[in-house]
C-alpha positions in Angstrom: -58.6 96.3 -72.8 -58.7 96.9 -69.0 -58.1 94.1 -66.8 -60.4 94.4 -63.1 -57.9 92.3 -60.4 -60.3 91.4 -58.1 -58.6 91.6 -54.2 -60.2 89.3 -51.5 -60.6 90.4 -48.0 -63.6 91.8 -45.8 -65.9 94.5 -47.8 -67.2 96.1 -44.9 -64.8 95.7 -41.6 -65.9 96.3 -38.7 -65.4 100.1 -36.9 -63.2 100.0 -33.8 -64.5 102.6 -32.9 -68.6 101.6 -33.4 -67.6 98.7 -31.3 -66.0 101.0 -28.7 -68.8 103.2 -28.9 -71.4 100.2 -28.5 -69.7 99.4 -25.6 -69.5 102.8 -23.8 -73.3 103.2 -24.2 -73.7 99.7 -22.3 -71.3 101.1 -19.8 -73.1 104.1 -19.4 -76.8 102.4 -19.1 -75.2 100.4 -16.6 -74.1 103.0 -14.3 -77.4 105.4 -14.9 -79.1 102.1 -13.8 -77.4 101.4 -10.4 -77.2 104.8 -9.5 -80.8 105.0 -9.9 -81.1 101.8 -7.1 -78.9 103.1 -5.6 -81.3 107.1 -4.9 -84.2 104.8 -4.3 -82.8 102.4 -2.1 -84.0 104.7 1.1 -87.2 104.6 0.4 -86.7 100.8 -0.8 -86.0 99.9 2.4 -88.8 102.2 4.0 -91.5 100.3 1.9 -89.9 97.1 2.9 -89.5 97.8 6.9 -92.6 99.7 7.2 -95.4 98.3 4.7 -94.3 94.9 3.3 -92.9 93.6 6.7 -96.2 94.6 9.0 -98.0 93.5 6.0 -96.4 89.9 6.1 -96.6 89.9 9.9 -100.3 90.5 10.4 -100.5 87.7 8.0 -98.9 85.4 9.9 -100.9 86.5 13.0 -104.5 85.9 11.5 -103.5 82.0 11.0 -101.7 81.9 14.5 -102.6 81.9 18.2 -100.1 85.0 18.9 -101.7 85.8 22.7 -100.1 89.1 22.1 -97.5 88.5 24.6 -93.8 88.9 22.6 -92.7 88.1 19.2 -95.8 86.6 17.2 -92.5 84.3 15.8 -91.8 82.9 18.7 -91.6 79.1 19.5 -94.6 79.4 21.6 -96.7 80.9 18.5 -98.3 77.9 16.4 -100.3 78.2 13.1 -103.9 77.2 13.4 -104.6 77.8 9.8 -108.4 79.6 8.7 -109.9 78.7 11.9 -109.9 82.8 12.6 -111.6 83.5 8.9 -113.8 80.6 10.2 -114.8 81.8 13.5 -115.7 85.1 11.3 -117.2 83.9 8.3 -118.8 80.6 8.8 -119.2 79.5 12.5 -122.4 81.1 14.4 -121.2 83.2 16.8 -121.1 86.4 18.8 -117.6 87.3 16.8 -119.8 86.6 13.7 -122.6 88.7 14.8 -119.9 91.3 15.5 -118.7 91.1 12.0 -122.1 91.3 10.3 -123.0 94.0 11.8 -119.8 96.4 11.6 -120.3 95.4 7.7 -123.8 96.5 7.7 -122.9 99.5 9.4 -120.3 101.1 6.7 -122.1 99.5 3.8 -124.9 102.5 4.6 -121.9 105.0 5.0 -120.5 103.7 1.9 -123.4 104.1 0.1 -124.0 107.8 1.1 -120.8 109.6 2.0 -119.3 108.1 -1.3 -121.7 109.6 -4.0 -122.8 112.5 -1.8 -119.4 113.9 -0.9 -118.2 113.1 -4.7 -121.6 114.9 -6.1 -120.8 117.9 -3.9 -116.9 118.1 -4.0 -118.0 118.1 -8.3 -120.3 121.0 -7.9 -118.0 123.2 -5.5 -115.3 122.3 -7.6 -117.4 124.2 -10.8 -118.9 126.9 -8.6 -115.1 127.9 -7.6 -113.9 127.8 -11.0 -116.5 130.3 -11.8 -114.5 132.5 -13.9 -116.8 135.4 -12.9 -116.3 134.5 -9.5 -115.1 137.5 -7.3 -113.3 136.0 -4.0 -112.5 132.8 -5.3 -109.2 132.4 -3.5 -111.7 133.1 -0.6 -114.0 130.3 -1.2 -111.6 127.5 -1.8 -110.2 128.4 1.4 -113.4 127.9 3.4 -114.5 125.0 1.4 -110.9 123.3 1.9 -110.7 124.4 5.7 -112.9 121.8 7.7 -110.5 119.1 5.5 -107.2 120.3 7.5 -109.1 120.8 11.1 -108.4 118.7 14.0 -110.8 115.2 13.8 -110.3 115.8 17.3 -112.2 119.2 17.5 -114.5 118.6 14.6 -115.6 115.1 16.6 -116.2 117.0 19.7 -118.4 120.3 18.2 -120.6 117.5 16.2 -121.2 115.7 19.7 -122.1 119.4 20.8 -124.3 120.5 18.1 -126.3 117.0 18.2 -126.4 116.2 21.6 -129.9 116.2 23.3 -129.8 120.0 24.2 -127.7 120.8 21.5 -128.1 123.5 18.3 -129.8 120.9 15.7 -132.4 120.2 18.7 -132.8 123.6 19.6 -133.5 124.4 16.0 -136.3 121.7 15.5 -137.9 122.7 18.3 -137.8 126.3 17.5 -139.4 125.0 14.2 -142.0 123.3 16.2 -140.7 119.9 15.9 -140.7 119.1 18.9 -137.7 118.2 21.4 -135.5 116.1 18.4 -133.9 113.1 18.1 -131.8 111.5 20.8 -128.9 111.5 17.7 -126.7 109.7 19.8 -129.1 107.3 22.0 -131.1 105.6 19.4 -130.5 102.0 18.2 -133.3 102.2 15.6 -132.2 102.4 12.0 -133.6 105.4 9.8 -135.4 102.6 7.9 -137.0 101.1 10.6 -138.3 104.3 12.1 -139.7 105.5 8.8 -141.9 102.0 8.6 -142.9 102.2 12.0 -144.3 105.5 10.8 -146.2 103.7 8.9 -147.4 101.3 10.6 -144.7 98.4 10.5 -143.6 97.4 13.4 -142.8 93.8 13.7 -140.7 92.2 10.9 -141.8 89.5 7.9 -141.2 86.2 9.0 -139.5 85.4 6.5 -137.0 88.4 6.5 -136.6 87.7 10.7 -135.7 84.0 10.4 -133.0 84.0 7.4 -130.1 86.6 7.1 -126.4 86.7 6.5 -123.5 86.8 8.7 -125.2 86.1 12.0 -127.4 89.5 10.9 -131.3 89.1 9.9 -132.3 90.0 6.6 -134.4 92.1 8.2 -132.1 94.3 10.7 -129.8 94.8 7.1 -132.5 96.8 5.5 -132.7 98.6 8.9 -130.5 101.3 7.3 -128.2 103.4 9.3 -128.7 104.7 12.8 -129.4 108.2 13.6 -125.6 108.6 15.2 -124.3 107.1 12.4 -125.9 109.5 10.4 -123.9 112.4 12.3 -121.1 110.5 11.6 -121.6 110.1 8.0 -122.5 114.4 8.2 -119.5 114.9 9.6 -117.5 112.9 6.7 -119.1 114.7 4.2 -118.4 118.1 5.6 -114.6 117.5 6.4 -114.4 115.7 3.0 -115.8 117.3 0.5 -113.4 120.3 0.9 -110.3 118.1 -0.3 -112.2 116.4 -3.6 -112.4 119.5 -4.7 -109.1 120.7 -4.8 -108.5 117.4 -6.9 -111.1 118.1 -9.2 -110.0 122.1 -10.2 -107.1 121.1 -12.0 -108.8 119.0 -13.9 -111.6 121.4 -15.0 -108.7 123.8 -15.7 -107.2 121.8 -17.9 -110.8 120.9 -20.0 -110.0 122.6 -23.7 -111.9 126.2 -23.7 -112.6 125.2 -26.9 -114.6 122.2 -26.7 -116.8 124.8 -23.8 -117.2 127.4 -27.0 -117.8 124.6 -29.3 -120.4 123.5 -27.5 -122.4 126.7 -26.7 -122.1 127.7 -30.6 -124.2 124.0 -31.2 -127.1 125.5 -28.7 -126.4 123.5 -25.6 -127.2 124.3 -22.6 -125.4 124.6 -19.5 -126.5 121.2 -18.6 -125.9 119.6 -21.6 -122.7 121.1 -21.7 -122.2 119.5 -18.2 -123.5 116.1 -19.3 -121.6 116.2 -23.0 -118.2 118.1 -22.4 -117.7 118.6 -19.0 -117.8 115.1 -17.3 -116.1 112.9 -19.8 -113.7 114.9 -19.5 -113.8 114.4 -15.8 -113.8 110.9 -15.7 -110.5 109.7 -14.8 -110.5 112.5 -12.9 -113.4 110.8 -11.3 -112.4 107.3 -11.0 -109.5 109.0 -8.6 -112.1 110.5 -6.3 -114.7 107.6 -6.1 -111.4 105.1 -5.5 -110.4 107.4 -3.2 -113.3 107.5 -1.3 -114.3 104.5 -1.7 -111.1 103.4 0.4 -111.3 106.0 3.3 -115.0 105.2 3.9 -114.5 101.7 4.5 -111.3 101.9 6.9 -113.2 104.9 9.0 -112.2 104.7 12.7 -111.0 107.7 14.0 -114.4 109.4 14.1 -116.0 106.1 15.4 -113.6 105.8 18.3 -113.5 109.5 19.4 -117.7 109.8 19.2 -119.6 106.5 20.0 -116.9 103.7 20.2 -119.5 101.8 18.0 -122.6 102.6 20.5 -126.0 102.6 20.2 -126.1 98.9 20.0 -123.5 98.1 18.1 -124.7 100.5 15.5 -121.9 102.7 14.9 -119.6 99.8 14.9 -117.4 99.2 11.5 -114.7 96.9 9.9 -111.7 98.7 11.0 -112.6 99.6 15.0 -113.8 96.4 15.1 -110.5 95.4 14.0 -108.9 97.3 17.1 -111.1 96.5 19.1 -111.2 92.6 18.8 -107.1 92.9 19.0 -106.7 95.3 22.2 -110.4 95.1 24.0 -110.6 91.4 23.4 -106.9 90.1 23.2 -108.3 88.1 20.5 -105.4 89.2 18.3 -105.8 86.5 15.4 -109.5 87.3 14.5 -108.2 90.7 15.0 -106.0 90.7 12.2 -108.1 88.6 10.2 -110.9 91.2 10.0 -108.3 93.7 8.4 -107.6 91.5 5.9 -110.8 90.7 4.9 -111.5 94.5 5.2 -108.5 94.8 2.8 -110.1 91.7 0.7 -113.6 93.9 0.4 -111.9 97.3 -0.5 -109.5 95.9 -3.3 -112.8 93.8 -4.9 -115.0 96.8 -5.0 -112.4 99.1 -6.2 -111.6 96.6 -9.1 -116.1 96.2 -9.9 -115.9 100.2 -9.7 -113.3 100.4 -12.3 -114.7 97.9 -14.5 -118.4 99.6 -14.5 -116.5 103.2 -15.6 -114.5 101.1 -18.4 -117.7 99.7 -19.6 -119.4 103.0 -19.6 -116.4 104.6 -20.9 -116.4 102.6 -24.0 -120.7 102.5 -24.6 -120.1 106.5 -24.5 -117.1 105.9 -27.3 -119.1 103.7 -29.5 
C-alpha cells in the first residue's frame, strides 16, 4: 500500500523573473511615452504661443475697451462684458447695419462658390482620371495652376478683364449686347435687377419695413452684386484647381471592381456615377465641402485688394469687416467680436453640414 505525504507550501510561486519582466515593460512604456512629449514638445509650444495664446487674447479683447494703445492686459484695460456682441447683435445701429450686411454679402458667395467650385473640382477630377486620357500630367497642371498664382496678380487681371472698357465688355458688345455692366460700379443686387426687368421696382411693404440685423428683408433677397459676382468668378477659378487634386486619390483608390461590376449589371455611366462612384466619394466629399465651406466665409484678401467692400457696402464680408472695424475704426473690441462670431457661424454650419451627410449616409445604407 503506497502512502501519498502531502507537503504544504505555495503550488504555483510566483516567477522572479515574470515580475522582472512586468516591470521592464512598464519601464519601457514609460520612457517611449516621455520621449514621445518630449519630439512633440516644439510644436507643443508653437500651438500654444501661436494659436491658443492669440486665441485667448482676442477673447479677452471683445469683452474689453483695449483702445489699441499697449498691452490689452494692462491696468488701463477694463472688461465691459457683451456690450460689443450687443452693439453687434441687438442694439440698432450703424455697426449693426455693418454686420448685416457683410453677412448677407458672403451668405450669396457661400451659397455659390461652395457647390459650384465642389461640382466642378468633382468633374475635373473624373475628366483627368480619364484613363484614356492622353496629356493628363498636362491637364492637371493647368487646372492646378491658377490655385498656386499670386492673389495679387490674379486680383489685378480680373479688375482688368471686367473693368468698364475691359475684355468681358468688349465681348458683349461685340455680341451686340450693348456696352456691359459697370461690374465694379453697381450697388444693385443681381436679384433686384432681374425684377426690375420685370417690372418690380419698389419693394412690398411688408418686406421694406421688417428685416434682420439692421438689413430689410427685402435688400437680403437682393442677392449678390455684380462685383461680387467677379469676386465669387474669381474664387471658383483659383479654387477649383486644388479640390481636385484632393479628389484624384480618392477616385484612384475606388475598387476597379465595383466599376466592372457595375457595367456587367447594365448601368450606365451615370448610374455608375450616382451608384458606385460618389459613395464612395463621400468622405472624400465632406473634406472638400468643410473645406470650402471655411475659406468662403473668412474671404478677405480678394475683398481688400479689389473693392475694399465697395459698391455700397456690397462687397463687404465678416472677416474685412473684422479688419476694418479694428484698424479703420480703432473700434478694436467689436473688432474682435465679429471674428468670433464669424468663428461661431463657421463651426455651427460645418457641424449641420456634417450631420445632413450622416443622415444621408445612413438612409443610403438602409
Amino acid at each position: 500500500m503506497t502512502v501519498l505525504v502531502r507537503q504544504d507550501g505555495p503550488r504555483n510561486p510566483p516567477a522572479a523573473g515574470g515580475i522582472r519582466g512586468r516591470r521592464s515593460l512598464v519601464t519601457a512604456r514609460g520612457r517611449e511615452a516621455a520621449a514621445g512629449w518630449l519630439m512633440s514638445a516644439p510644436v507643443i509650444v508653437l500651438l500654444l504661443v501661436f494659436l491658443v495664446a492669440p486665441i485667448a487674447m482676442a477673447a479677452w479683447v471683445s469683452v474689453s475697451d483695449w483702445n489699441g494703445i499697449g498691452s490689452p492686459f494692462a491696468g488701463g484695460v477694463h472688461a465691459v462684458g457683451g456690450r460689443n456682441y450687443t452693439a453687434l447683435l441687438t442694439q440698432p445701429g450703424l455697426p449693426q447695419q455693418q454686420l448685416g450686411e457683410s453677412l448677407r454679402n458672403n451668405l450669396y458667395y457661400v451659397i455659390i462658390v461652395v457647390p459650384v467650385q465642389t461640382a466642378l473640382a468633382l468633374g475635373l477630377a473624373l475628366f483627368v482620371s480619364r484613363r484614356r486620357l492622353a496629356g493628363r500630367g498636362f491637364f492637371r497642371t493647368a487646372y492646378y495652376f491658377p490655385s498656386v498664382t499670386s492673389s495679387v496678380a490674379v486680383s489685378i487681371l480680373f479688375l482688368y478683364i471686367f473693368g468698364t472698357s475691359g475684355v468681358v465688355n468688349a465681348i458683349i458688345g461685340h455680341l451686340g449686347g450693348g456696352q456691359g455692366p459697370n461690374w465694379f460700379d453697381d450697388p444693385n443686387g443681381v436679384l433686384h435687377n432681374v425684377l426690375s426687368g420685370l417690372g418690380v421696382t419698389t419693394a412690398p411693404g411688408a418686406l421694406a419695413a421688417h428685416g434682420f440685423l439692421g438689413v430689410s428683408w427685402w435688400d437680403w433677397l437682393a442677392g449678390p452684386s455684380v462685383a461680387m459676382i467677379v469676386i465669387i468668378t474669381l474664387a471658383i477659378w483659383t479654387t477649383s484647381g486644388t479640390f481636385m487634386l484632393i479628389f484624384l486619390p480618392a477616385i484612384y483608390a475606388i475598387p476597379a471592381d465595383l466599376t466592372e461590376a457595375a457595367v456587367m449589371d447594365g448601368a450606365n455611366a451615370w448610374q455608375r456615377f450616382r451608384k458606385v462612384t460618389l459613395p464612395m466619394l463621400r468622405p472624400t466629399l465632406f473634406l472638400v465641402l468643410t473645406l470650402g465651406l471655411i475659406s468662403t466665409w473668412q474671404v478677405f484678401d480678394q475683398i481688400y485688394l479689389m473693392s475694399q467692400g465697395n459698391p455700397a457696402s456690397t462687397t463687404l464680408t465678416p472677416a474685412f469687416l473684422s479688419y476694418l472695424t479694428s484698424f479703420g475704426n480703432q473700434q478694436w473690441g467689436q473688432g474682435a467680436a465679429i471674428a468670433f462670431i464669424l468663428f461661431a457661424i463657421i463651426i455651427v454650419l460645418t457641424i449641420v453640414q456634417r450631420l445632413i451627410i450622416s443622415e444621408r449616409r445612413a438612409a443610403g445604407a438602409s
